[in-house]
C-alpha positions as CSV (number, residue, x, y, z in Angstrom):
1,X,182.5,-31.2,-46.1
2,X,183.0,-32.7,-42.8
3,X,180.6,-35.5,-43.5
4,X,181.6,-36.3,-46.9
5,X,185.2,-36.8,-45.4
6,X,183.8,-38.9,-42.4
7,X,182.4,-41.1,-45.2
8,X,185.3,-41.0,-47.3
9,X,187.5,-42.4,-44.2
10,X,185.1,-45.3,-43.1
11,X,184.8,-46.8,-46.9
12,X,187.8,-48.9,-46.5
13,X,187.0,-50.6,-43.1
14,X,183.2,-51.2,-44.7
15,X,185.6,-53.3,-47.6
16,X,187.4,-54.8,-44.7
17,X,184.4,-55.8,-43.1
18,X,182.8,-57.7,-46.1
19,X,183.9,-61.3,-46.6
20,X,185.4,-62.0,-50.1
21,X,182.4,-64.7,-52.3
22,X,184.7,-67.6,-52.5
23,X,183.7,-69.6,-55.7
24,X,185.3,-72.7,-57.1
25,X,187.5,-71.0,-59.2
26,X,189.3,-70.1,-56.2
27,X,190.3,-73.5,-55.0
28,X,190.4,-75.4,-58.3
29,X,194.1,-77.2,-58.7
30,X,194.9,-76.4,-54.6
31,X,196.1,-79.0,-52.1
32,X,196.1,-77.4,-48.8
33,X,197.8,-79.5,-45.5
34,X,195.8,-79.5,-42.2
35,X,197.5,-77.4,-39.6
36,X,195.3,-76.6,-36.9
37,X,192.0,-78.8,-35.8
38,X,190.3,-77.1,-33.2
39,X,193.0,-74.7,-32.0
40,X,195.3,-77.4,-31.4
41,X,198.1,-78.9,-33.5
42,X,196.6,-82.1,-35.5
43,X,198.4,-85.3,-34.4
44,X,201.9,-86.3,-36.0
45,X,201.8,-87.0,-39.5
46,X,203.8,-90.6,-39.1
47,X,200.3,-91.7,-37.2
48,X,197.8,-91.5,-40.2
49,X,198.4,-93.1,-43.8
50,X,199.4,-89.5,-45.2
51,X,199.4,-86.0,-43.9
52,X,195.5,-84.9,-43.4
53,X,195.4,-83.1,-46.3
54,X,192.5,-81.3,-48.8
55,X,193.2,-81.1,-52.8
56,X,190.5,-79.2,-55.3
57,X,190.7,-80.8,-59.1
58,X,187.9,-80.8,-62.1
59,X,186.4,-77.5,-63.7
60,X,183.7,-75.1,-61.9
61,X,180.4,-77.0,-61.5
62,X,182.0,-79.9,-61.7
63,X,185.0,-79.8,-58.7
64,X,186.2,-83.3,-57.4
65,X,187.5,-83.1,-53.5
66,X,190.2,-85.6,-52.5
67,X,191.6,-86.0,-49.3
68,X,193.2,-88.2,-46.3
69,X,193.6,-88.2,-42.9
70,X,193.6,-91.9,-41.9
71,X,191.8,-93.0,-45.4
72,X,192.1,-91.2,-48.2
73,X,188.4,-90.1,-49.8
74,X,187.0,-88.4,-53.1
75,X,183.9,-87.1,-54.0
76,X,182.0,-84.1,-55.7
77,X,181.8,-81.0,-53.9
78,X,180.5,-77.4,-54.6
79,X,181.1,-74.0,-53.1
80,X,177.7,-72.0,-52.6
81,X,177.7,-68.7,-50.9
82,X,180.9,-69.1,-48.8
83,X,179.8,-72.7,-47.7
84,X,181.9,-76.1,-49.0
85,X,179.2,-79.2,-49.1
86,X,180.5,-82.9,-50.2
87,X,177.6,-85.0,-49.3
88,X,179.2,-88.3,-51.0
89,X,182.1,-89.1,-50.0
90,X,183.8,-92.3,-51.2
91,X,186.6,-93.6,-48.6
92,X,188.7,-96.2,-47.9
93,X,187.5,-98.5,-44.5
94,X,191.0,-98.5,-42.5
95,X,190.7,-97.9,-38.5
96,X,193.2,-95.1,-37.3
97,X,195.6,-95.8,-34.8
98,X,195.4,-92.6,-33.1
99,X,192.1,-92.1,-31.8
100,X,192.4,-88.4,-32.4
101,X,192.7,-89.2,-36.0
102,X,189.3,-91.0,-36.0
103,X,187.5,-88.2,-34.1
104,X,189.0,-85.7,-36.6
105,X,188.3,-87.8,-39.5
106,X,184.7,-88.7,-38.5
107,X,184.4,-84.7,-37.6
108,X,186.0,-83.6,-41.4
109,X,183.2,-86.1,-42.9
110,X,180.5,-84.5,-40.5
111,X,181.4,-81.0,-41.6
112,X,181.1,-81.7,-45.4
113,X,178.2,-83.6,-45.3
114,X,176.6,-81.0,-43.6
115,X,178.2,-78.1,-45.5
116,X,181.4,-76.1,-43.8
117,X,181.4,-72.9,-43.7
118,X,184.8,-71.6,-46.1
119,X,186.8,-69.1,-45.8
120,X,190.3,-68.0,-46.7
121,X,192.4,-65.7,-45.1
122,X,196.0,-64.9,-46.1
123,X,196.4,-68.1,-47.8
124,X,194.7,-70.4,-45.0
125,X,191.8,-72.7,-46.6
126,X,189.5,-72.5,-43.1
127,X,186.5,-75.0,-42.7
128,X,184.0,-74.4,-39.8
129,X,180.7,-76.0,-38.6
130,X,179.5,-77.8,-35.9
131,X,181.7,-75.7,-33.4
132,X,184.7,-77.5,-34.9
133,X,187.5,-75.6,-37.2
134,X,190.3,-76.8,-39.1
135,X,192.5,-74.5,-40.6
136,X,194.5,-75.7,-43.7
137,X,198.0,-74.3,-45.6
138,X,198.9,-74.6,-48.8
C-alpha cells in the first residue's frame, strides 16, 4: 500500500517534468514582443525600425513567420519536435544603428536557420540555440 501511495504522489512531478509537444497550432495568429535577449533587456525600441518582434500566420503545414528587429523579414517556418526552423528568410537590407541590434538580428537569423529550440512557458514564446536565448511576450 505504501508503494502504491509513493507512486501515486510522484505522478504529478513526472507531468511536471515532461515538456508540453509544441505544434503549430499553438502559435498560429500570435505576435509575441522580444523582451529579454541573452538575459539582458534588448535595446530601446526607438533604435530599430519597429519593436523586435515575432508574429505566426497561415494554417498548420503551411505557417508564414514575420518579424523585425532592424528589418522586418518573412518566410516559412515549421515546428518539429519542440524545434522552430525558418531556413529562408526574406528581409529587408537596412544597417542598424545600434550595433546590438545587428548582433541580435544577425543572431535571431542564425538561430532559425539552424533551428531554435521552442518552448513556452506561462505565456513566454522562448527561442534557444547556439548558447543565445530570447525570450518573447505576447
Amino acid at each position: 500500500m505504501k508503494k502504491l501511495f509513493f507512486a501515486l504522489m510522484l505522478l504529478p512531478l513526472a507531468a511536471c517534468a515532461t515538456p508540453k509537444n509544441i505544434v503549430e497550432a499553438d502559435l498560429l495568429g500570435k505576435a509575441y514582443f522580444l523582451k529579454e535577449a541573452d538575459g539582458q533587456a534588448p535595446p530601446a525600441a526607438s533604435q530599430a525600425a519597429a519593436t523586435p518582434s515575432l508574429s505566426f500566420n497561415g494554417e498548420q503545414g503551411k505557417m508564414l513567420l514575420y518579424g523585425a528587429v532592424c528589418n522586418r523579414f518573412a518566410g516559412q517556418a515549421q515546428v518539429r519536435n519542440n524545434v522552430l526552423i525558418a531556413p529562408l528568410m526574406a528581409a529587408t537590407k537596412m544597417f542598424c544603428i545600434n550595433n546590438e541590434l545587428n548582433t541580435l538580428e544577425s543572431n535571431l537569423f542564425r538561430m532559425l536557420e539552424a533551428g531554435a529550440a521552442l518552448s513556452l512557458d506561462n505565456g513566454a514564446l522562448i527561442l534557444r540555440q547556439g548558447g543565445h536565448t530570447l525570450v518573447y511576450l505576447p
